[in-house]
N, C-alpha and C positions, 0 to 999 in steps of 0.2 A: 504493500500500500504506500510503503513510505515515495519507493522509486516512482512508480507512478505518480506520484502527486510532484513528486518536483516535475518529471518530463512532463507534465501538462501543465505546470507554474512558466516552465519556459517555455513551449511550444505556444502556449498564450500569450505570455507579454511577447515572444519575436513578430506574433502575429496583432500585437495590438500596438504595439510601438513603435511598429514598424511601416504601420498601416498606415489608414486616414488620422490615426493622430490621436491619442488619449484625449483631451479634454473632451470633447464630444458624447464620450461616453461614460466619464462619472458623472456622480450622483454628489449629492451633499447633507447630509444631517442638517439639523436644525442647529447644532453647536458648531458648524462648518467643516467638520470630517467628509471628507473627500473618497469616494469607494467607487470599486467596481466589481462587480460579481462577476470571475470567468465562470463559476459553475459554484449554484446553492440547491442545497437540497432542504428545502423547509421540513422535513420530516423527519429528519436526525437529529442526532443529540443536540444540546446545547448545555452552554455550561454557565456556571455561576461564579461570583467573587469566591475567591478561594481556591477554587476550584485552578488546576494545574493546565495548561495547554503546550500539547507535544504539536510544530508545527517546522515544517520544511519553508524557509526562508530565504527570501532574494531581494536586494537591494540594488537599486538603479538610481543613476543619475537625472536629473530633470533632462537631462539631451539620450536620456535611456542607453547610456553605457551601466556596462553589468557592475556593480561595485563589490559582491563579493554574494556566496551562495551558500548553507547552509544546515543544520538542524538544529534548534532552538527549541527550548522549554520557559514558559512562561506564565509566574503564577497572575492570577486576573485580581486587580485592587479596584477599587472604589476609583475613578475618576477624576484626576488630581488638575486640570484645566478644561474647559469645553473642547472638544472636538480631539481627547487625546489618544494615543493609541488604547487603552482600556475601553475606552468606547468603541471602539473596531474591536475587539474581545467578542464585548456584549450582544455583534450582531453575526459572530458567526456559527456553524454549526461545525461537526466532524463530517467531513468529505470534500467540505468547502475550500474552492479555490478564489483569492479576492487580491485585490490591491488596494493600498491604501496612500494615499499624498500626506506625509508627514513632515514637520519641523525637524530638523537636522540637530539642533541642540536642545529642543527639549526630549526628543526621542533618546538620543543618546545618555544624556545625562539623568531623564529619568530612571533608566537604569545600571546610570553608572559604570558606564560603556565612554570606550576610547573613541572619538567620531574617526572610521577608518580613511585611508588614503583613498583619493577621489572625489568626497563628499566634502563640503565647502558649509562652514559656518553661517549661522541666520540665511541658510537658503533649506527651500523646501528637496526631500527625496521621495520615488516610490517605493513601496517596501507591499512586496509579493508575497503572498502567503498561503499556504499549502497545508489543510487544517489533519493531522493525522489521528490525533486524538484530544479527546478534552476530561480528564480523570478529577475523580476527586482528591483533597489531600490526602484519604486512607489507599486508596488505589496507586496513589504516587507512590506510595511509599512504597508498598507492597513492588512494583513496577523495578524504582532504584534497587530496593532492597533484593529482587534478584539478579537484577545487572550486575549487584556487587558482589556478589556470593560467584556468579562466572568468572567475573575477574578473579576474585579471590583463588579458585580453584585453578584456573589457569598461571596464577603466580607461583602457586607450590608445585606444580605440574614442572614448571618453568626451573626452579631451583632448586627442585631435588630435594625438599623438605617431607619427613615424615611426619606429618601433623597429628595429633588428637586432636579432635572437635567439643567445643562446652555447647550448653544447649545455649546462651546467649547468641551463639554466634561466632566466637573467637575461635580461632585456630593455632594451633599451637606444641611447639615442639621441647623437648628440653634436653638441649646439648650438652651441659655438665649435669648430671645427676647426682644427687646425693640423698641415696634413701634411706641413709637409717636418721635423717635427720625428719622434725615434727615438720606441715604442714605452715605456713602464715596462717594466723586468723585473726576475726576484726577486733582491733583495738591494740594488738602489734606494733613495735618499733622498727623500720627497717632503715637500711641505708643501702640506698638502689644507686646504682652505676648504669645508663640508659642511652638508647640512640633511639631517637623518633624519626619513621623519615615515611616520605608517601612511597605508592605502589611503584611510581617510576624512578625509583632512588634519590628523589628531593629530599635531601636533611631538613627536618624541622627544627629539631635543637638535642642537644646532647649535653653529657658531662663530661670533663675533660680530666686526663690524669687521674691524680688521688680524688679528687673530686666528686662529691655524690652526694643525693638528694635523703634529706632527711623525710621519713614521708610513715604518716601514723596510718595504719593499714585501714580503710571503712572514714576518714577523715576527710577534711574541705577541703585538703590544701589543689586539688586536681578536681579539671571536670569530666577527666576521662573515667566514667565509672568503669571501663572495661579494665580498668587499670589494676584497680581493688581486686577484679575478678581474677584476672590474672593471679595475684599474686595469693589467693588462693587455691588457688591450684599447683602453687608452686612451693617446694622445701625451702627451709634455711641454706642459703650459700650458694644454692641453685641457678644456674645462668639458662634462661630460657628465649627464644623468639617468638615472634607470635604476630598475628596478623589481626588488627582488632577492626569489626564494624564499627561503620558514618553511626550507627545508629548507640554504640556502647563507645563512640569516641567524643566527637565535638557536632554530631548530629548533622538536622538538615540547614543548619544556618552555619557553621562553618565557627572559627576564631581568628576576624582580623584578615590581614590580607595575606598572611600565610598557607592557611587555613583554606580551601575551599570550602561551601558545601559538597556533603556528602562524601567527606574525604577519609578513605581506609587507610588506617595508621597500621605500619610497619612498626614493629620495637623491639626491641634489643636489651632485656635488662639481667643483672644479676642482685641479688637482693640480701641483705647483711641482718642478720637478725641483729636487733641494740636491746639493752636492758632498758626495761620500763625504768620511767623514776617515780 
């Protein structure tokens, strides 16, 4: 579905921009959004605030050069100016193909997007769109949450990892073992020695040298709960890897600009039992 909706996003605009000329043929909201229906089908879903949109994406210049082509996900808000792209949200369905004449820097900075090369400041663009699905936030999730689990699987496939699986979600090995030592449990002093990094080998932060995090096992100081889990699962002295879910790390909003959403931490720790005080 996906491919088809882009080759008729472009087989359309080559044929509409190419043609007698796009103004002619949008439309305009009463907030002055600017549209064109390649193809709607009134009897298909539609979706709501909240609600997630998977959608095949193309971007043209007002002289309709292609500025760049894509797959985008897009959550639908409330309406933050008349006539802005969430109001183009509001009026489509899944299957729908549409264009829409947008503002360059409100589009872009609404969502905090770099405006790409080709497209030019306080001028308007069109923006193509190819509707593949419209989920809610529980379907999102469910949606990401097995895209991550293929990747996941294909990472340890990848490195030759022998994982155990927790029912959270984590995966996970442990390369120095030490079993006659006790498990962590919560309320635990340890002193962890760690590398955080993403799926692609991005370092997120680490310790260095002697170096190591003071960190009370079930406590505030992290908001990676998968972290806790972990180190239940883990002995004293024990150096484990492990692959933690977006969902048991920093979630669907991500931390900061390191952080993606829905970003599967990679880590690396070994963990020092401390005496309580």
């Amino acid at each position: 579905m996906k491919t088809n909706l882009g080759i008729l996003i472009i087989s359309l605009a080559s044929f509409i921009f190419t043609g007698c000329g796009p103004k002619q043929f949008y439309e305009k909201t009463e907030n002055g959004l600017e549209y064109y229906f390649f193809k709607k089908d009134k009897d298909a879903k539609m979706g709501q605030v909240g609600d997630i949109y998977n959608l095949n994406i193309s971007a043209t210049t007002k002289k309709d050069s292609l500025v760049f082509s894509q797959h985008a996900m897009f959550k639908r808000n409330e309406p933050i100016y008349p006539g802005d792209f969430h109001e183009g949200l509001s009026m489509i369905h899944e299957g729908d193909s549409v264009a829409f004449i947008l503002n360059t820097d409100s589009f872009f900075g609404m969502h905090s997007l770099q405006i790409p090369k080709g497209l030019e400041k306080q001028e308007t663009f069109k923006l193509l769109i190819g509707v593949e699905a419209i989920l809610s936030p529980l379907d999102h999730l469910i949606y990401k949450s097995e895209q991550e689990l293929g990747k996941m699987k294909e990472y340890v496939k990848a490195n030759g990892w022998n994982v155990q699986n927790d029912s959270t979600g984590i995966m996970y090995e442990i390369i120095e073992s030490k079993p006659d030592m006790p498990f962590f449990t919560i309320g635990d002093s340890a002193a962890i020695s760690y590398v955080y990094a993403t799926l692609d080998g991005r370092v997120i932060e680490k310790t260095r040298g002697d170096d190591v995090w003071r960190f009370e096992v079930g406590g505030m100081q992290t908001r990676v709960s998968g972290l806790t889990r972990l180190l239940m699962l883990t002995r004293h002295g024990e150096k484990v890897r492990a692959l933690i879910p977006f969902a048991e790390a920093f979630g669907e909003d991500g931390y900061g600009p390191l952080i993606p959403p829905y970003t599967t931490i990679v880590i690396d720790i070994k963990a020092e039992k401390l005496n309580n005080e």
